[in-house]
Each structure stands twice: as C-alpha cells, then as structure tokens.
C-alpha positions in Angstrom: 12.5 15.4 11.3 11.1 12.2 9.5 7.6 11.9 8.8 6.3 9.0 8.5 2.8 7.0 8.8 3.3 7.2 12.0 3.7 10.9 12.2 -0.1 10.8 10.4 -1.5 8.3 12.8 -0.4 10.5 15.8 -2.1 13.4 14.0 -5.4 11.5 13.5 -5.3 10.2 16.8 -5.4 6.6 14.9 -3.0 3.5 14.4 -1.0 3.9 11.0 -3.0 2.3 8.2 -2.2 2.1 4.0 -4.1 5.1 3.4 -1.5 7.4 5.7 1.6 5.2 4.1 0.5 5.9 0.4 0.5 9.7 1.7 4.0 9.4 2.7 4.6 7.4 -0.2 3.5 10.2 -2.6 5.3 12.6 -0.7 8.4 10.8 -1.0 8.4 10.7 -4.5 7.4 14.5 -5.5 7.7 16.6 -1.8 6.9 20.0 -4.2 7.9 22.2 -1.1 5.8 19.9 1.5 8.9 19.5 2.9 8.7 23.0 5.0 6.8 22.1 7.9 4.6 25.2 7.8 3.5 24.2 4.4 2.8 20.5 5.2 1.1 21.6 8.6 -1.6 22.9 6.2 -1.8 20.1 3.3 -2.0 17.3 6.4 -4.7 19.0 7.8 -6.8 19.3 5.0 -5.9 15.6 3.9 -7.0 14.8 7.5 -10.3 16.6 7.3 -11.6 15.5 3.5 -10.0 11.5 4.1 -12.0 11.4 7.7 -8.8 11.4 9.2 -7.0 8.6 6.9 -9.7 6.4 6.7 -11.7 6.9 3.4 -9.4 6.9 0.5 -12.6 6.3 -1.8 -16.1 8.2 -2.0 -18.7 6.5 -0.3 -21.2 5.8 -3.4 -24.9 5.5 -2.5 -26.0 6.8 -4.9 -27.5 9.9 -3.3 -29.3 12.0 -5.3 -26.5 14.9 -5.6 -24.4 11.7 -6.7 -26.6 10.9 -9.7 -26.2 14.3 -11.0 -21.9 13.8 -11.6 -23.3 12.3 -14.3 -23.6 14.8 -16.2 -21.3 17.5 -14.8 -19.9 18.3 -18.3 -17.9 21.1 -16.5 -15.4 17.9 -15.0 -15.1 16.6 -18.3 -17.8 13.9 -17.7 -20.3 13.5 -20.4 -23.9 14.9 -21.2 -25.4 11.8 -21.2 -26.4 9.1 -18.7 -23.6 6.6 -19.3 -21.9 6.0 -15.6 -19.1 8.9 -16.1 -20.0 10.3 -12.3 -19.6 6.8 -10.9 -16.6 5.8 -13.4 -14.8 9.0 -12.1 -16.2 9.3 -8.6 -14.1 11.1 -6.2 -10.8 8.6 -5.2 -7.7 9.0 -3.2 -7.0 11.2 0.1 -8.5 14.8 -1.8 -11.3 13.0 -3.6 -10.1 13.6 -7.5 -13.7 14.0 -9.3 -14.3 14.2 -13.0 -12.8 12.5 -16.2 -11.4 16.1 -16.7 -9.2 16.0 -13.3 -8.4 12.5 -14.3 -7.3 13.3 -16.9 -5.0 16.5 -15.7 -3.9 14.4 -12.9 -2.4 11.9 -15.9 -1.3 14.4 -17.7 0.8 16.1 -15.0 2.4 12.9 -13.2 3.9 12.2 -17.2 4.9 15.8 -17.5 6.6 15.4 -14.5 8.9 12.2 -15.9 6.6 10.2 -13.9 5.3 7.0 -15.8 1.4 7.0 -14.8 -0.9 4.9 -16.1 -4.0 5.9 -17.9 -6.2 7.1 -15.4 -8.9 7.7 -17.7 -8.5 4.8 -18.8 -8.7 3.0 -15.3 -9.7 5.0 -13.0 -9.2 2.3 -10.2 -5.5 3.4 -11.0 -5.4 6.6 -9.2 -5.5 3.9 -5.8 -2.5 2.1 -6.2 0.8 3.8 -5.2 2.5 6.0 -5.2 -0.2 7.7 -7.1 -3.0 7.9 -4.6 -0.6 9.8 -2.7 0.5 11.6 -5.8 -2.8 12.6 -6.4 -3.4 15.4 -3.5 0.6 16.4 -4.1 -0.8 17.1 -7.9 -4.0 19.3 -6.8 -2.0 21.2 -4.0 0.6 22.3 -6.3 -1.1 23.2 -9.4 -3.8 25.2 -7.4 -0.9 27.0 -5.5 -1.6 26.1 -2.3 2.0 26.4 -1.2 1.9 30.1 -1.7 -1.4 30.3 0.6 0.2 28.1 3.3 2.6 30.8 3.4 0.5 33.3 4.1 -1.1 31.0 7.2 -4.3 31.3 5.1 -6.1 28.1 6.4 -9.7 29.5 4.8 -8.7 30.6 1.6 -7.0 27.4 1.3 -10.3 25.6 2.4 -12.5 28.1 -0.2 -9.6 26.3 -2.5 -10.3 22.9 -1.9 -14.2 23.0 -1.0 -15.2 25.9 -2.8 -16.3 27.2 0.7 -15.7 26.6 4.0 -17.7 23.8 4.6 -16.0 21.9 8.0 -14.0 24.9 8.6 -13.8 24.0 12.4 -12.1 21.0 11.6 -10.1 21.7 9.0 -8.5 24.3 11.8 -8.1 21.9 14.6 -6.8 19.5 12.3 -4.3 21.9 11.4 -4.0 22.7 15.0 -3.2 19.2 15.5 -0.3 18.4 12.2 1.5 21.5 13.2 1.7 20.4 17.1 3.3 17.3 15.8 5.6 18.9 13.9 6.9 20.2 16.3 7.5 17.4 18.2 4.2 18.3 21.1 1.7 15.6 21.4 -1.7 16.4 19.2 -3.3 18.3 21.7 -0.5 20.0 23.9 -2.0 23.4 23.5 -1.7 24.5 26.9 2.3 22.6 26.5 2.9 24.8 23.6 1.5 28.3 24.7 3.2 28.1 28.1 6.6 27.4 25.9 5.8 30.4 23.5 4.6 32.9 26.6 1.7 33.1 25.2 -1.7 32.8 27.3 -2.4 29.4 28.1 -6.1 29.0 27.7 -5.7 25.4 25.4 -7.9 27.6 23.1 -6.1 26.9 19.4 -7.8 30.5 18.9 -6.0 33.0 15.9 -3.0 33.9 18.1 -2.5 30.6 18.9 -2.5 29.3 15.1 -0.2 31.8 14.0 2.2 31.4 16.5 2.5 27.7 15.6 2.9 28.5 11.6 5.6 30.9 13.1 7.8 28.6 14.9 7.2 26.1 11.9 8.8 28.2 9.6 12.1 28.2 10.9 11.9 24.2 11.5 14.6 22.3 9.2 13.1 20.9 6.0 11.8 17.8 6.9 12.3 14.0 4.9 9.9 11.3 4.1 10.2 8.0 4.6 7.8 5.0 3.8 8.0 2.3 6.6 
C-alpha cells in the first residue's frame, strides 16, 4: 500500500492540506520502521490527535498564563530569565517540539543522521519548512522508542509517552481506531464492516477486542511506501 496525504485526509475525515503532505514528506525521507502498518497505525493517530487532525502545525500563542511560564522552563533548555525563549521555542510542527533543548536535539539528530538541517536553534521558524516539520515527529517517535510500544499495542503508554499522561485518551484511541481501519483498506469508521469480516461481535464499539484485533491483522500487512503527491 501507498500512503499518501490522501491516506491522512481519509483518516481525519478532512481534504488533504500541506500539513498531512509534510507528514508524508518526512516519512518519505526517514520511514524508521513507520513503514509496518501496525506501527504507523499508532504514530498517525497520535499525530492526528495532538495536530487537531492535521490542521495546527504551530501552537496557538495567547499568551495564556501556563504559556508565560515556558519562559523559564530551564528543564527544556530555555533560560532562567524573562528573554522570549518560551515564545522563541514554542511548540511547532505535527508533535509540538518545545524547548531550545528539544531544538536543539532535534538538530542534532537530523545531522547525525546524514541529514543537512539547518540550525533550528538558530531559527526556529525552520523546524516548519520541509521535510523537517515532518521529520520532527519521525525524530521524537524514534528516539523515545515508540516503535517498540506500538508493538506491544500499547496505545496509553505510548500517550503517557507523548503527554506525560493520558490527557485525550478517548481520542487518541478512536483516532487510532480510525488510521488502522484505513490501513486496511475499510472506510474510517467501518467498524461494524471490519468485525463482521474478523467474526468478531459486531457492536461498531472500537472497544479492547476490537483494537487488538485490528493491530493483529496489521501486522501481517506488507510494509507499506510513501509517496508525496
């Protein structure tokens, strides 16, 4: 199978926009083993959830309160003092990088890699050109192992991962409920479709038997391509 934006707009229920083509674009150049469908099920879900389906590729800067306080959130690299380091490295592309520290990493690791990346610390505004906003999430999923929880079908310690709890855990799971459908070639919300097909009870109900039975049948899928249209 070829994903493609189009593959992402049918998953957000949405017509294919730049934000879902620099996700394939970032994809194409570094899959990292997002080419086994179970595995990208998972990472396209989350993308879905934290990007409001492919829409937001940028964080939406009030400031809020919690906002002004990045500031000076030494612990992602940004400086003590009041200078503009939470709005300089305010969360960008599809898994919101935050911090001059993830910045930074995220740099670091696209060079490492043989990639030539600019300096995102630099230019932060960077890190939303391709293929390096689509880069970015390919970046945190690997070097926080998500592969190897994707799996294991662990959707909330993959969320705990990302969020650092399991806020929007509802639709981070129908989200997923939704990529993996796709993936195997269903319409987003052919539940019923896809029970029926797997004898399974057909209540529409994407409950825990459901969701494993769909990572099951995507793990014996072909590895899939990328293609930027």
């Amino acid at each position: 199978m070829q994903v493609t934006a189009a593959t992402l707009a049918a998953i957000a229920g949405a017509s294919a926009n730049s934000n879902m083509r620099s996700v394939i674009a970032g994809l194409a150049a570094r899959p990292s083993g997002l080419d086994r469908p179970h595995r990208l099920a998972h990472y396209l879900g989350q993308l879905a959830h934290e990007s409001g389906a492919f829409r937001y590729d940028r964080e939406i800067w009030g400031p809020t309160a919690a906002q002004k306080r990045y500031d000076r959130r030494t612990d992602l690299g940004n400086t003590a003092a009041l200078d503009g380091d939470g709005y300089r490295y305010r969360g960008r592309g599809p898994i919101q990088i935050t911090g001059k520290a993830n910045y930074r990493q995220y740099r670091d690791w696209c060079r490492g890699t043989g990639l030539p990346a600019p300096d995102f610390v630099a230019a932060p505004d960077q890190v939303l050109t391709d293929p390096w906003e689509g880069l970015g999430p390919v970046w945190y999923w690997t070097t926080r192992d998500l592969n190897a929880m994707a799996d294991r079908n662990d959707l909330d310690a993959i969320t705990r991962r990302i969020n650092g709890g399991t806020n929007g855990l509802a639709d981070r799971r129908d989200r997923y409920t939704r990529a993996a459908l796709v993936l195997l070639g269903y319409g987003p919300t052919e539940i019923r479709a896809f029970q029926r097909a797997e004898h399974i009870t057909a209540d529409g109900i994407a409950g825990p038997t459901t969701r494993a039975t769909l990572h099951a049948a995507l793990t014996v899928r072909p590895i899939l391509t990328f293609k930027e249209l």
